[in-house]
Backbone as CSV, one residue per row, in Angstrom:
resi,resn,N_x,N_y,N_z,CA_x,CA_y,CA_z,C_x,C_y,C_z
1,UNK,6.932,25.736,-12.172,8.050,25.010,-12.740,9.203,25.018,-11.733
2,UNK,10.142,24.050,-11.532,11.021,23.641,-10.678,11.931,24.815,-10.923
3,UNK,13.427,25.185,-10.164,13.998,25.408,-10.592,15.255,24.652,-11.482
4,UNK,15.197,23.313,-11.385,15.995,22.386,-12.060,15.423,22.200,-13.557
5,UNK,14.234,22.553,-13.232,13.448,22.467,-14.762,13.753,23.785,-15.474
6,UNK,13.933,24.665,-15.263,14.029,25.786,-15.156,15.048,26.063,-16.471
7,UNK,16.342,25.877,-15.692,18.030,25.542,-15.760,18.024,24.632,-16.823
8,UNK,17.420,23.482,-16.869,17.279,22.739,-18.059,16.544,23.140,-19.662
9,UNK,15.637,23.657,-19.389,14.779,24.332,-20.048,16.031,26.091,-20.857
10,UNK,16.886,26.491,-19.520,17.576,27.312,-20.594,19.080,26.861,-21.120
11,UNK,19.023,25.363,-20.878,20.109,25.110,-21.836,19.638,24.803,-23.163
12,UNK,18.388,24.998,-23.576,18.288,24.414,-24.817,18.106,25.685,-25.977
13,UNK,18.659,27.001,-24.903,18.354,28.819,-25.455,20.059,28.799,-26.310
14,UNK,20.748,28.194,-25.661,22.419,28.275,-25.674,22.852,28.145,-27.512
15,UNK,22.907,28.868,-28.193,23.213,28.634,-29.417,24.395,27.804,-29.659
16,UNK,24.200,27.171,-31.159,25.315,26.263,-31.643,26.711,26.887,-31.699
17,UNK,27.368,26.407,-31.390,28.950,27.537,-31.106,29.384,28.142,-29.694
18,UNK,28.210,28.196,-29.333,28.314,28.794,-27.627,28.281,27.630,-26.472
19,UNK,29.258,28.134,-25.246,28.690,27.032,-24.431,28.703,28.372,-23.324
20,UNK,28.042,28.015,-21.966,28.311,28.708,-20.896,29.042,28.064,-19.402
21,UNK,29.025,28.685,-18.408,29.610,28.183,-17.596,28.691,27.818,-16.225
22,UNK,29.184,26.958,-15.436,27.806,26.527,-14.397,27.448,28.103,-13.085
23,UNK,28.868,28.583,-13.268,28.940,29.821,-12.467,27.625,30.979,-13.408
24,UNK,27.821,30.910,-14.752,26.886,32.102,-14.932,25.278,31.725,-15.267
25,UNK,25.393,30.158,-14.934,23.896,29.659,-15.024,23.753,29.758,-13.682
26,UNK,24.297,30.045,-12.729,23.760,29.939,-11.360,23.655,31.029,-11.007
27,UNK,24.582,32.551,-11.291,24.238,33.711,-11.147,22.585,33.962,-11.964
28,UNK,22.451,33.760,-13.040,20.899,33.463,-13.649,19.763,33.684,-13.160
29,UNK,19.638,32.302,-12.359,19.172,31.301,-11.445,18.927,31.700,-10.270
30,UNK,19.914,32.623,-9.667,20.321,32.907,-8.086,20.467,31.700,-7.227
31,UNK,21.278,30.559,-7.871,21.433,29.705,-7.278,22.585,29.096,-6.790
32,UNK,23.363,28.300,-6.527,24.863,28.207,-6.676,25.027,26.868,-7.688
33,UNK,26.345,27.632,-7.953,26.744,26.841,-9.360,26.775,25.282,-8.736
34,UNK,26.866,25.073,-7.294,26.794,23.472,-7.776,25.518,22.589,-7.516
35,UNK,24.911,23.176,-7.296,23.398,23.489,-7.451,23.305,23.017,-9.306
36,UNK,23.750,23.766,-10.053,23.417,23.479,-11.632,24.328,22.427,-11.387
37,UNK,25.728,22.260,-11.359,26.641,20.738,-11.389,25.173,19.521,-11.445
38,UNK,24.904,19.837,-10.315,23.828,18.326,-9.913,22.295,18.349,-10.672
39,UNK,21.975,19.568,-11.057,21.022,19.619,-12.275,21.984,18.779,-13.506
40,UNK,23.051,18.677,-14.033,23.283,18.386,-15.063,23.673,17.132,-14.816
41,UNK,24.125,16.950,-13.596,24.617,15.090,-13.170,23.534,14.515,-13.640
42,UNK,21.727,14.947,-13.096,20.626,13.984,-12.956,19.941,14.615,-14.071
43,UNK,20.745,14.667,-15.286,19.867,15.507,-16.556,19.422,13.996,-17.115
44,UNK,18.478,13.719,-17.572,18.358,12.577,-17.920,18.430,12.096,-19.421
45,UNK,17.690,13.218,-19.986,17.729,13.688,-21.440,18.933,14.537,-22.148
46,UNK,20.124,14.622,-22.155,21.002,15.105,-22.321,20.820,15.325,-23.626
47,UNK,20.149,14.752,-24.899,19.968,15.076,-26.305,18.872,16.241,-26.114
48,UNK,18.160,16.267,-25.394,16.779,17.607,-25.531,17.361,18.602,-24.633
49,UNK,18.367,18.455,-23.182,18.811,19.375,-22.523,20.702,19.374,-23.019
50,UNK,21.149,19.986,-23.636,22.323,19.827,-23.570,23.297,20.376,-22.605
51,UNK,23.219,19.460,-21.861,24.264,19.757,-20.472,25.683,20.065,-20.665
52,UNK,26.492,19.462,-22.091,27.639,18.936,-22.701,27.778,20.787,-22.782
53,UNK,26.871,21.497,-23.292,27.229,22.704,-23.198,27.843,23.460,-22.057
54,UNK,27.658,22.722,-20.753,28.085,24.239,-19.700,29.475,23.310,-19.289
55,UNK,30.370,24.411,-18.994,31.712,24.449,-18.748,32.087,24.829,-17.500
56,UNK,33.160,24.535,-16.476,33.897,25.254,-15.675,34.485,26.810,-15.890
57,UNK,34.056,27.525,-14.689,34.392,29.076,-14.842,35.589,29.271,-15.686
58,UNK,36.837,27.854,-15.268,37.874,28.488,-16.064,38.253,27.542,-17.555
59,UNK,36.698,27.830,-17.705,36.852,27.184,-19.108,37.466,26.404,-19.597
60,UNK,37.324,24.433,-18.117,37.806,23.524,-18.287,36.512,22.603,-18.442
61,UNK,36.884,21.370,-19.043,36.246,20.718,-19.428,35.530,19.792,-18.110
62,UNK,34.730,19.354,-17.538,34.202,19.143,-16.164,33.870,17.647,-16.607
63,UNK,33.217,16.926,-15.933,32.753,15.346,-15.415,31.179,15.464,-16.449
64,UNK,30.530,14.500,-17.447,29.660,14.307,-18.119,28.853,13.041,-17.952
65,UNK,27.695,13.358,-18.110,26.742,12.133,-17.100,26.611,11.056,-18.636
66,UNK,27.535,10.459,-19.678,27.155,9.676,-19.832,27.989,8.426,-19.990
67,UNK,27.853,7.266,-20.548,28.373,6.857,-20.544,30.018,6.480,-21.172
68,UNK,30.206,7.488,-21.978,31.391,7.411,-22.668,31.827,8.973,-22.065
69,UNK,31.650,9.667,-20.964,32.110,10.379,-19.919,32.618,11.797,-20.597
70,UNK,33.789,12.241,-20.414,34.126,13.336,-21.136,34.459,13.435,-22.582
71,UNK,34.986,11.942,-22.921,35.272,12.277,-24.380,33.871,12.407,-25.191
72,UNK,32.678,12.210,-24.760,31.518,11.953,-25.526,30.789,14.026,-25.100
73,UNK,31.556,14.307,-24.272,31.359,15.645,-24.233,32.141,16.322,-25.189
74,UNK,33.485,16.286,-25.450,34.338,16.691,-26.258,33.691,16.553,-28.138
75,UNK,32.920,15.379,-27.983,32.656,14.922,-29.314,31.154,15.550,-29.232
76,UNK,30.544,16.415,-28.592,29.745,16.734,-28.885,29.678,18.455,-28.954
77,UNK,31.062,19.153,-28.075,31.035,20.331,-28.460,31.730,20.503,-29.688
78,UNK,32.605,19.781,-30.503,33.055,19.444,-31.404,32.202,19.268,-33.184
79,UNK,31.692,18.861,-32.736,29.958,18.817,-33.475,29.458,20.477,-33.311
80,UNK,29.256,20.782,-32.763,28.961,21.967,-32.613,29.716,23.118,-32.688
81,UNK,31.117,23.118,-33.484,32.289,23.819,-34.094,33.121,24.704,-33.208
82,UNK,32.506,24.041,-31.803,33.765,24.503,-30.582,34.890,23.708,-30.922
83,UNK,35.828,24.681,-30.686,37.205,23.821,-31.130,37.669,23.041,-28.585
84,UNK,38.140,22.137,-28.866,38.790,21.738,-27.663,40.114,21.558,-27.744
85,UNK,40.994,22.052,-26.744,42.407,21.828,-26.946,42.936,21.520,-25.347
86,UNK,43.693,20.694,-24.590,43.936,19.918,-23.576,42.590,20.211,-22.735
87,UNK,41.293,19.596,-22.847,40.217,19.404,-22.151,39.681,21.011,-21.571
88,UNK,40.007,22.142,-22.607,39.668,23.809,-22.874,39.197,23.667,-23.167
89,UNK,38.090,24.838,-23.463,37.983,25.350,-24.515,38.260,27.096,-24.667
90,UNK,38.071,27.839,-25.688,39.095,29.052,-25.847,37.647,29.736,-25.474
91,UNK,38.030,31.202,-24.502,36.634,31.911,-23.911,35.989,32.724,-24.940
92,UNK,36.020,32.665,-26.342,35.381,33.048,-27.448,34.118,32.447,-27.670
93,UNK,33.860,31.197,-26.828,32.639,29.738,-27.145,31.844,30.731,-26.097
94,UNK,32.669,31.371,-24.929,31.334,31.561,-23.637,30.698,32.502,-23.916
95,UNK,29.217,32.103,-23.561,28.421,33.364,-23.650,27.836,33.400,-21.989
């Protein structure tokens, strides 16, 4: 198995309420975090891999591969009873 498959395969471990960050999926991994960035740019399936889950180390809201961009990220950790407040979220979500 790839390691992009890999990385994809453990965003779908990430419980409802939780998101993580690309820094501690890449410590994981032993890979570098922007290494996962570009796993999640070319995620293709974003409903079976949820990419919308991983966050910037400082628990800012980052760039989302679809077409309605970050707010369709916002509306999906939102759904998932992360609260967002100026494109945050509060470090209680990170696991």
């Amino acid at each position: 198995m790839s390691k992009k498959q890999e990385v994809l395969e453990y965003l779908q471990t990430i419980p409802k309420g939780k998101v993580t960050t690309y820094k501690n999926i890449a410590k994981i991994f032993g890979i570098h975090p922007r290494a996962v960035a570009m796993y999640m740019k070319h995620n293709k399936f974003p409903d079976k891999y949820p990419c919308y889950k991983v966050v910037a180390h400082n628990w800012n809201l980052s760039w989302y591969n679809t077409e309605k961009w970050v707010s369709e990220k916002i509306e999906r950790l939102r759904n998932d009873w992360i609260e967002v407040s100026d494109w945050k979220i509060d470090e209680k979500y990170i696991i």
